[in-house]
N, C-alpha and C positions, 0 to 999 in steps of 0.2 A: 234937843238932841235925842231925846229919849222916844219923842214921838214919830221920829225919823226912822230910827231902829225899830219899834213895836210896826209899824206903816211895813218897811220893808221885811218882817217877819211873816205879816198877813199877808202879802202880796204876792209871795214867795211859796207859801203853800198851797195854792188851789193850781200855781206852776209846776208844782214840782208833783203833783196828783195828777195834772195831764201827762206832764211824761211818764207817768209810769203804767199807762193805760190804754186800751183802743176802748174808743165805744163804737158796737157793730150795729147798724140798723135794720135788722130784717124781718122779713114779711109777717113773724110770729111774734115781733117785740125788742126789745132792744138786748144784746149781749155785752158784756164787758171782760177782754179779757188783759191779761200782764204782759205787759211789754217785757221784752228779752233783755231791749238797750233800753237808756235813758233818752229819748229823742222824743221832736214834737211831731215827725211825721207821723199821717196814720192814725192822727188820734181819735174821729170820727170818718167813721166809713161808712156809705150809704149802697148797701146789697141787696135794696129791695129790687122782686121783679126776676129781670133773668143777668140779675149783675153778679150772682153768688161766685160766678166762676173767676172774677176780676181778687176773688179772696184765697182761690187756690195757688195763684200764680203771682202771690205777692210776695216777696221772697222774707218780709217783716213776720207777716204775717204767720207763711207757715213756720219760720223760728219761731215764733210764739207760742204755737199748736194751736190755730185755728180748727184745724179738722177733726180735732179732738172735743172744742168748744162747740159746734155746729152739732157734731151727733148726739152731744149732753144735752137733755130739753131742761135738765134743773136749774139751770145757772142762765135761764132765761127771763127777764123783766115781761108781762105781758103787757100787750097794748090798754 
């Protein structure tokens, strides 16, 4: 029973780290920003190319502050 519990403990946190996250993939690298709600949508977005505008008009997103993560180059992973 114990291994049951410790099993669903571990399984449970790399879930509950995706909701609380988008990872954004664009042209300069990867971005991660905080979700507003707990949900799984959204959690990986791919904006490379001429998709950046599919991130303005996502209405998750800009609850987030997308456009606020996009203009910050610090809080970018590079390739």
């Amino acid at each position: 029973m114990r291994k049951i519990i410790f099993l669903l403990i571990v399984a449970a946190a790399p879930a509950f780290g995706v909701m609380n996250y988008h990872v954004i993939f664009l042209d300069d690298g990867v971005k991660i920003l905080k979700k507003a709600d707990l949900a799984l949508d959204d959690t990986f977005i791919d904006a490379r190319g001429v998709k950046r505008f599919k991130l303005i008009t996502n209405p998750s997103l800009v609850k987030s502050g997308v456009k606020n993560l996009i203009d910050d180059k610090s809080a970018s992973i590079p390739k």
